[in-house]
C-alpha positions as a printed NumPy array, in Angstrom:
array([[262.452, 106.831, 157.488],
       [260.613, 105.333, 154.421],
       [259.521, 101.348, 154.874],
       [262.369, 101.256, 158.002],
       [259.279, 101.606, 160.142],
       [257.235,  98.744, 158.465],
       [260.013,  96.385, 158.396],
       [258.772,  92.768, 161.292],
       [261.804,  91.563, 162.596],
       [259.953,  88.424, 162.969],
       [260.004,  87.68 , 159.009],
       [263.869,  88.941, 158.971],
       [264.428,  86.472, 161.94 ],
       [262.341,  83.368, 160.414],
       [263.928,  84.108, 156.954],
       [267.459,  84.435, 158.375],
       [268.042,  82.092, 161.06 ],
       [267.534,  78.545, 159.071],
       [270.341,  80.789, 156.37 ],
       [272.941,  81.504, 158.849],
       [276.095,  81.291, 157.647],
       [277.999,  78.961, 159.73 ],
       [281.407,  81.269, 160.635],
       [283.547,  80.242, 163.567],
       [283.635,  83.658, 165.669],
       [279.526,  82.923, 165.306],
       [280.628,  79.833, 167.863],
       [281.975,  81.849, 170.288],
       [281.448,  84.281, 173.221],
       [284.616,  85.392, 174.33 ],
       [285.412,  89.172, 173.763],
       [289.045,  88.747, 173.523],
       [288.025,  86.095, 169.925],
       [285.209,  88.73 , 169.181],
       [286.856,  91.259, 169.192],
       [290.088,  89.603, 166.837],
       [287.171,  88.393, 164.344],
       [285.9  ,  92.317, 163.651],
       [289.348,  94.142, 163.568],
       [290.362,  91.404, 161.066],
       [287.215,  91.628, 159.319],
       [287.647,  95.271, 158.514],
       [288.207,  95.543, 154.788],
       [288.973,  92.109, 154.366],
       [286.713,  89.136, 152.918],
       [285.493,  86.508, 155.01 ],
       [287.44 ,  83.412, 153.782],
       [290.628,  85.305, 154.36 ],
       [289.829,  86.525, 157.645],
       [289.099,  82.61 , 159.127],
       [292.242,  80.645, 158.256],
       [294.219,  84.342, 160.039],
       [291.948,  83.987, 163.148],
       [292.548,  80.822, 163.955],
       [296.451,  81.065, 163.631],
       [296.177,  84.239, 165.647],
       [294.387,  83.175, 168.551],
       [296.346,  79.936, 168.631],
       [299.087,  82.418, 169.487],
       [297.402,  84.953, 171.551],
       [294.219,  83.338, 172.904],
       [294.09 ,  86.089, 175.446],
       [294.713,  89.993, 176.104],
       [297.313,  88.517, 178.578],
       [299.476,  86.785, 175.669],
       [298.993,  89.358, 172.96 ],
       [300.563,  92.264, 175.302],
       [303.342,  90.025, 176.067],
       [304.248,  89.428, 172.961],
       [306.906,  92.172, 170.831],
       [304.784,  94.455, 168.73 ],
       [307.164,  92.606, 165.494],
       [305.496,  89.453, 166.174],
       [301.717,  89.95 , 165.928],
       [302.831,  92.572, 162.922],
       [304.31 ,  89.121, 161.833],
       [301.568,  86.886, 162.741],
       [298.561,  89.565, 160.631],
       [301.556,  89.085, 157.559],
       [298.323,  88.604, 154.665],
       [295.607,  90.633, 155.906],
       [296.934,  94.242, 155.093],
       [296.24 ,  97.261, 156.936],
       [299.123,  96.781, 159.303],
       [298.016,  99.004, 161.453],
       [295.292,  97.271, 163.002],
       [297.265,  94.814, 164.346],
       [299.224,  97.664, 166.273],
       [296.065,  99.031, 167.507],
       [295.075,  95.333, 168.81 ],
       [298.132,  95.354, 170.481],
       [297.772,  98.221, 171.962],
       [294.578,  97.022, 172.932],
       [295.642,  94.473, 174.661],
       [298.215,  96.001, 176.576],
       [295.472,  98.74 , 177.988],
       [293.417,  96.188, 179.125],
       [296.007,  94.377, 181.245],
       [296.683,  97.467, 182.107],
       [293.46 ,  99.178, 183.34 ],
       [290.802,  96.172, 182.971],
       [292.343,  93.409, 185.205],
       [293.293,  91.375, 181.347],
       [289.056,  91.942, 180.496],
       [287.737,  93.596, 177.94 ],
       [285.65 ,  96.047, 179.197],
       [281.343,  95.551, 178.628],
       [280.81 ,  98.819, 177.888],
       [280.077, 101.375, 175.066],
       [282.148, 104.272, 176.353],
       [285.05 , 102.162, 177.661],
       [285.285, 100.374, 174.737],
       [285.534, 103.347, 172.62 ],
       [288.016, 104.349, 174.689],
       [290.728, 101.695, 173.743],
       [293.165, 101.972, 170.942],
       [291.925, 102.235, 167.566],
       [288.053, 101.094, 168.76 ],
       [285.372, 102.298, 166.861],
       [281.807, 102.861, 167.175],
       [281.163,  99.608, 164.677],
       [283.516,  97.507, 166.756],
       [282.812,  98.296, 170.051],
       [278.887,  98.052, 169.307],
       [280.151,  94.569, 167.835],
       [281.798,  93.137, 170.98 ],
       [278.79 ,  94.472, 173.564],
       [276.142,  92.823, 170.762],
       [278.504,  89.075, 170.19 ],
       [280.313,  89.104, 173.126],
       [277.953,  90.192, 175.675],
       [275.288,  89.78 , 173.552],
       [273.412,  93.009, 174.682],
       [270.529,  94.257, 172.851],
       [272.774,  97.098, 170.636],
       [272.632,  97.326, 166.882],
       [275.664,  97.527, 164.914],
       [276.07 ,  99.063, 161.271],
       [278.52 ,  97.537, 158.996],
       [278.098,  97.922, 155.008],
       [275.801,  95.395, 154.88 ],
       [273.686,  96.542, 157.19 ],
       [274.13 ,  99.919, 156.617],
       [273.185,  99.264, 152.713],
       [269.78 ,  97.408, 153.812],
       [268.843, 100.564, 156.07 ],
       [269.227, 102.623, 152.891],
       [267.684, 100.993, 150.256],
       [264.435,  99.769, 152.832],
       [264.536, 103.956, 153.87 ],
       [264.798, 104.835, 150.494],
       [266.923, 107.441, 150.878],
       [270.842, 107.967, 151.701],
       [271.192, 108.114, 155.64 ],
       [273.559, 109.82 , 158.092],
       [275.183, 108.414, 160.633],
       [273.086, 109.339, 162.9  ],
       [270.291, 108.478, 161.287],
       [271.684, 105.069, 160.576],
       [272.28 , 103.901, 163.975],
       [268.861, 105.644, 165.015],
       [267.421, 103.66 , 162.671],
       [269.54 , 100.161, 163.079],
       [268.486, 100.567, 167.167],
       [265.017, 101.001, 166.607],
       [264.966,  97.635, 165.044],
       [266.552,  95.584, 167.123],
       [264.333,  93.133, 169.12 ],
       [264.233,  92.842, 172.826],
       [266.133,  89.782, 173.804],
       [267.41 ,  89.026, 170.575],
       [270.283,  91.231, 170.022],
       [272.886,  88.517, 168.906],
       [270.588,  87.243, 166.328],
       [269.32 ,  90.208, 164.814],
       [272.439,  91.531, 164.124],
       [273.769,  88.471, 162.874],
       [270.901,  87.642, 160.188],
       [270.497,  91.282, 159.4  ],
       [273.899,  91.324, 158.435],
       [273.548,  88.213, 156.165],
       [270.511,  89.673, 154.638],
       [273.238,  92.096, 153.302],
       [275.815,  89.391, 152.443],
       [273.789,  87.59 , 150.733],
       [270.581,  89.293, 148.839],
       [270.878,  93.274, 149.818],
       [274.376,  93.135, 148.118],
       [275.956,  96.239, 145.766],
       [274.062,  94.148, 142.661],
       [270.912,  93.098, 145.026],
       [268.933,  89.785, 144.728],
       [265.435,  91.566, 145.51 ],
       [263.561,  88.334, 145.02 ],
       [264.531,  86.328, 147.721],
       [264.587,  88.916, 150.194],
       [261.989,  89.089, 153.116],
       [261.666,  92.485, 153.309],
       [261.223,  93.854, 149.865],
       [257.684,  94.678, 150.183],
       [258.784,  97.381, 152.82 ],
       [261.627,  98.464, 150.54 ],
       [261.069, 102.122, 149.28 ],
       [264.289, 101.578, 146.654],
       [262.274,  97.949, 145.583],
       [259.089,  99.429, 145.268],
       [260.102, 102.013, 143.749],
       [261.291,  99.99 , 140.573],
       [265.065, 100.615, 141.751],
       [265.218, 104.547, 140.852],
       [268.803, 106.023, 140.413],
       [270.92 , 106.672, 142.023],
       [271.063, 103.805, 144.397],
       [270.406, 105.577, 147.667],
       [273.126, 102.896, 149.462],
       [275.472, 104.75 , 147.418],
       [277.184, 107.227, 149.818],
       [274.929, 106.38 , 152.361],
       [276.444, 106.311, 156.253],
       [278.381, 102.95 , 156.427],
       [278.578, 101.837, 152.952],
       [282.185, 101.179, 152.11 ],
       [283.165, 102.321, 148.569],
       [285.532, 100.618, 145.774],
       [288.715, 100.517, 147.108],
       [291.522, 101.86 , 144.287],
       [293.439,  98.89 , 142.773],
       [295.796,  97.006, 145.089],
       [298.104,  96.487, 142.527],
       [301.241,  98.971, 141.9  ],
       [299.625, 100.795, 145.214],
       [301.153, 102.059, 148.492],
       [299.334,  99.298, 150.58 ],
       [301.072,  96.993, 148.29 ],
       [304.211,  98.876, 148.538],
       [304.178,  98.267, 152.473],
       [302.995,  95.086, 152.635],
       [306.297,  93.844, 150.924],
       [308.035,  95.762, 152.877],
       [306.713,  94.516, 156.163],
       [306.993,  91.01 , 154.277],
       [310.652,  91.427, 153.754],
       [311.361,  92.376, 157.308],
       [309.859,  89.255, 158.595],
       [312.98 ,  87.526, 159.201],
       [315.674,  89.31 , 159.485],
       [316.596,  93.093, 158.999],
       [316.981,  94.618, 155.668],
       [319.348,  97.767, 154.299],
       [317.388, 100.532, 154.269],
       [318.181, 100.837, 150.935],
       [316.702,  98.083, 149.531],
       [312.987, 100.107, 149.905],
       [311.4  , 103.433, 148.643],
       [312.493, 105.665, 151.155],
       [309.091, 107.291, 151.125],
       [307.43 , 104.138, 152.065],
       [309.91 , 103.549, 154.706],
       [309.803, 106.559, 156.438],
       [305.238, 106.357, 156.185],
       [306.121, 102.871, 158.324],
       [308.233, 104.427, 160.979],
       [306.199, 107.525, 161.235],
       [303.535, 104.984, 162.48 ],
       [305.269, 103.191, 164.724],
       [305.358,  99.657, 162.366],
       [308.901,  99.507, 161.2  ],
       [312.108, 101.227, 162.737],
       [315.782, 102.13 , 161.933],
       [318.696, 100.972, 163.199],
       [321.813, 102.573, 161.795],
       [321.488, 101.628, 158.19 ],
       [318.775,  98.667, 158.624],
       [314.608,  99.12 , 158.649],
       [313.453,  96.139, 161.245],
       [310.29 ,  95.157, 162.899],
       [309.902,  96.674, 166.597],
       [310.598,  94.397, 169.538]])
């Protein structure tokens, strides 16, 4: 486990605490808000999530609300974010918990994991911000510090071994939360070693910054994503754009991309239309 095991969460705390970065979900308890702030934050930056979040839980401020509403609107409502299909999921969500959770997110791991398109990162997330339970989560952030401080790339496993180990007693909230700045901020993919807290513990640091970087294909560390541009995520996102009014020939799109939608339940046909479902 390389320096993992010399790393004082006491000097991570004192460094990060005065540097938190001040985001609204960080204001907030609820699990229903929580748990909006990490499916949105999945592969999408910060200052696009916030502005999304806001709007959405204006709308939907509850599990109760977002069930009620047709499956088209919240697909309308996430129109900017991409990756449709985790607003589906959240709706599905919320339509299990009314269902089997009295409108409550459940507060813990398994039943968490066992809602619609809940992960082990997200459901760690609500138990840690939500309930504020002593868990450790592993985003890319974190998951890149773990590396670099081991040394080494990590597993899965091995990463949330690792991430557990660390977390202090009482003080799961904040851990996670400055941890995950520490990545934001200094650990990043072209790190800022000299104003980090921990880089005397940090095998890759010490170690002069040997290649290859052991965060890369490490457990947890997303990659590159291909160019947005001319892709299918781009492809879908106009479609789902166009369809945010008013039905539209079928026609009018790839049929390729068309039938992708309705094989997952995003778009359907009606006679010779594509629409949002109700």
């Amino acid at each position: 486990m390389g320096g993992l095991t010399l790393i004082d969460p006491g000097l991570v705390l004192a460094w990060g605490i005065p540097r938190m970065r001040d985001l609204p979900w960080r204001h907030v308890r609820d699990p229903w808000m929580i748990l909006v702030a990490e499916v949105m934050l999945q592969q999408t930056q910060v200052d696009r999530v916030i502005p999304k979040w806001e709007a959405f839980l204006d709308a939907y401020p509850s599990p109760a609300e977002c069930a009620d509403a047709p499956l088209g609107d919240v697909l309308r409502m996430w129109q900017g974010l991409g990756y449709p299909r985790r607003a589906k999921y959240l709706h599905a969500t919320a339509e299990q918990v009314i269902k089997s959770h009295d409108g409550c997110l459940p507060d813990s791991l398994d039943s968490l994991l066992a809602l619609p398109g809940i992960g082990p990162y997200t459901a760690r997330a609500v138990l840690a911000f939500a309930f504020e339970r002593d868990v450790a989560v592993v985003d890319t952030n974190i998951a890149r510090v773990l590396a670099r401080v081991a040394g080494d790339r990590l597993t899965s496993k091995v990463a949330q071994s690792a991430a557990d180990a660390l977390v202090p007693v009482g003080a799961g909230w904040t851990w996670n939360q400055v941890i995950m700045d520490l990545g934001a901020l200094v650990c990043r993919p072209m790190p800022m070693c000299a104003g980090c807290p921990i880089s005397a513990s940090c095998e890759w640091h010490v170690g002069s910054h040997p290649k290859p970087d052991p965060a890369f294909g490490s457990a947890g560390v997303s990659t590159k994503q291909a160019p947005f541009k001319g892709s299918d995520r781009q492809r879908r996102g106009q479609v789902l754009a166009a369809l945010s009014s008013t039905g539209r020939p079928v026609a009018e799109f790839e049929a390729r991309i068309v039938e992708g939608l309705v094989a997952e339940g995003l778009v359907e046909r009606r006679g010779g239309e594509v629409v949002l479902p109700e």
